[in-house]
Every structure is written in C-alpha cells, then in structure tokens.
C-alpha positions as CSV (number, residue, x, y, z in Angstrom):
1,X,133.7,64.2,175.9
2,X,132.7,66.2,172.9
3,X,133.9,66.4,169.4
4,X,137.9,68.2,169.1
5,X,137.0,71.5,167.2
6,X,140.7,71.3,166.5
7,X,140.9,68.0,164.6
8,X,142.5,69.4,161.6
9,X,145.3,69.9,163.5
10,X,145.3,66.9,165.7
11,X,144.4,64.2,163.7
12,X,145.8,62.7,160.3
13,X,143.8,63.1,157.7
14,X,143.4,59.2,156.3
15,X,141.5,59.6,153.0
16,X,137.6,59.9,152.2
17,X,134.6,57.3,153.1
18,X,131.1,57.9,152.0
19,X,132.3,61.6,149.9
20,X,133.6,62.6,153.1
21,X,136.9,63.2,154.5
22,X,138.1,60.8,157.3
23,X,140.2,62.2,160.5
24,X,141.9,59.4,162.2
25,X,143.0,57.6,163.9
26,X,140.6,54.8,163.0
27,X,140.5,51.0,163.6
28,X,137.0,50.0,162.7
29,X,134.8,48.9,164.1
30,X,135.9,50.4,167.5
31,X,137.6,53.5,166.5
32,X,135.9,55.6,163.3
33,X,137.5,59.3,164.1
34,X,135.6,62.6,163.1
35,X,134.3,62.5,159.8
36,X,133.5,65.8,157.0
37,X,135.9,69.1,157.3
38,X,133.1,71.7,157.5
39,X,130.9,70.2,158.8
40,X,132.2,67.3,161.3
41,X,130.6,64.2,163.4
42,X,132.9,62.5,165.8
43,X,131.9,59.1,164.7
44,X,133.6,57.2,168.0
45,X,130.8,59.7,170.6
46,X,128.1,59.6,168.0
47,X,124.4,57.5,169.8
48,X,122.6,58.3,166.3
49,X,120.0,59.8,167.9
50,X,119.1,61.5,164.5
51,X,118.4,64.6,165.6
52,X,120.8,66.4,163.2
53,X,119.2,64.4,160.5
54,X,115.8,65.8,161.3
55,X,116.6,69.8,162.7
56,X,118.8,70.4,159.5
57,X,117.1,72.3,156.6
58,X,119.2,71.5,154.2
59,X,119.6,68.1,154.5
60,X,123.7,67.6,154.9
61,X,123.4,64.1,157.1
62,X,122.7,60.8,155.8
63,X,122.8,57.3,157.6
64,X,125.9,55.2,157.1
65,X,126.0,52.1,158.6
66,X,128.9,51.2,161.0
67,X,128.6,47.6,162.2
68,X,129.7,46.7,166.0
69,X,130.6,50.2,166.8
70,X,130.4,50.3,170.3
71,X,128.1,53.3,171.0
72,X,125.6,52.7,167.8
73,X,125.3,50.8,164.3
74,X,124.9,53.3,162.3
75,X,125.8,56.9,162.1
76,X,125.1,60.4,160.9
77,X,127.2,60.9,157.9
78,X,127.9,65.0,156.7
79,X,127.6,63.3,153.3
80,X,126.2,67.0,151.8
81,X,128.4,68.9,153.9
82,X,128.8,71.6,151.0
83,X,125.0,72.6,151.4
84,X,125.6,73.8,155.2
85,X,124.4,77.0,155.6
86,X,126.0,77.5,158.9
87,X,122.6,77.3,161.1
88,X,124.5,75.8,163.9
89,X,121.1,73.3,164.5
90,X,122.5,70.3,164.2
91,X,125.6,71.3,166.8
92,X,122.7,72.7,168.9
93,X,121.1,69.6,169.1
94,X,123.5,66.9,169.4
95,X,123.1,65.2,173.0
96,X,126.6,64.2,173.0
97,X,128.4,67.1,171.3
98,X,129.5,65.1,168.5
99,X,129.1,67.6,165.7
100,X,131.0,70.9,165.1
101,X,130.6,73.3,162.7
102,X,133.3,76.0,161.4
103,X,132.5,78.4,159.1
104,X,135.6,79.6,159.3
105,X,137.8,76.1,158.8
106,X,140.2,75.6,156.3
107,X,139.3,73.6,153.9
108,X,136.0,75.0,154.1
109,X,133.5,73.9,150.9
C-alpha cells in the first residue's frame, strides 16, 4: 500500500520530530505515520532502501533512526524538505511508494 497523498486531511497532525511535521496516528515503535508536509515519507511502509537519499539533488533526506520498527531501523527523514525543487526523483524511486510530493499542498514551504 502506498503513501495517502491525502494525509493532511486524514490524519491529525501530532507535532514535529526531527524539524519535521508528524501525521499520526503514531505508537512507536510500530506505528510512526507520514512524516514532512511537502515533501512526505510514510514512515510505517518505508524498507530504507536509500534510494531517495541518493537520486535527490538537493539533499532533503537524512537518516533518522527508528528502533524496532517493523519494516526497518532507520528511516529516510524530509529533514530539508524546504530545498525540494519538485523533481519528483525521490517519489520515482521509492520501491514501496512511500514518499509523495505536492507542490501544490497546503502548507507548502
């Protein structure tokens, strides 16, 4: 299942974590929700393959660790999500669909 495009409006916003902006629900370490606004990760379908970390040209992802997740230890984080320029890579690469992109979003940086 890929990431909700429409998690704005579907999940409760719970705070920030790592200069990002948390969609929940959460309940570590199972459940971590989407994280970023502009540019999101679904942190509960992210393997961290790192393939967004490499492809992007700007640099937006870092590693974040997330202990005992279920699907990986560690995650790619849209810590620099305001330096997206909207290449659409990282979404293109993702083997599990677990990154969106919206240009257009609200909230957008």
């Amino acid at each position: 299942m890929a990431i909700d495009p429409n998690f704005e409006e579907t999940h409760e916003n719970e705070g920030t974590e790592h200069g990002v902006d948390v969609w929940g629900p959460t309940e570590p370490p199972e459940q971590l929700g989407v994280r970023g606004t502009h540019v999101a990760v679904d942190f509960d379908i992210c393997v961290a393959d790192g393939a967004c970390l490499e492809d992007c040209p700007v640099d937006v992802f870092e590693w974040v660790e997330t202990p005992e997740h279920p699907e990986s230890e560690r995650k790619a984080n849209p810590t620099n999500e305001a330096q997206c320029i909207d290449c659409m890579l990282c979404v293109d690469v993702c083997p599990v669909d677990a990154v969106d992109v919206d240009p257009g979003r609200e909230n957008r940086l």
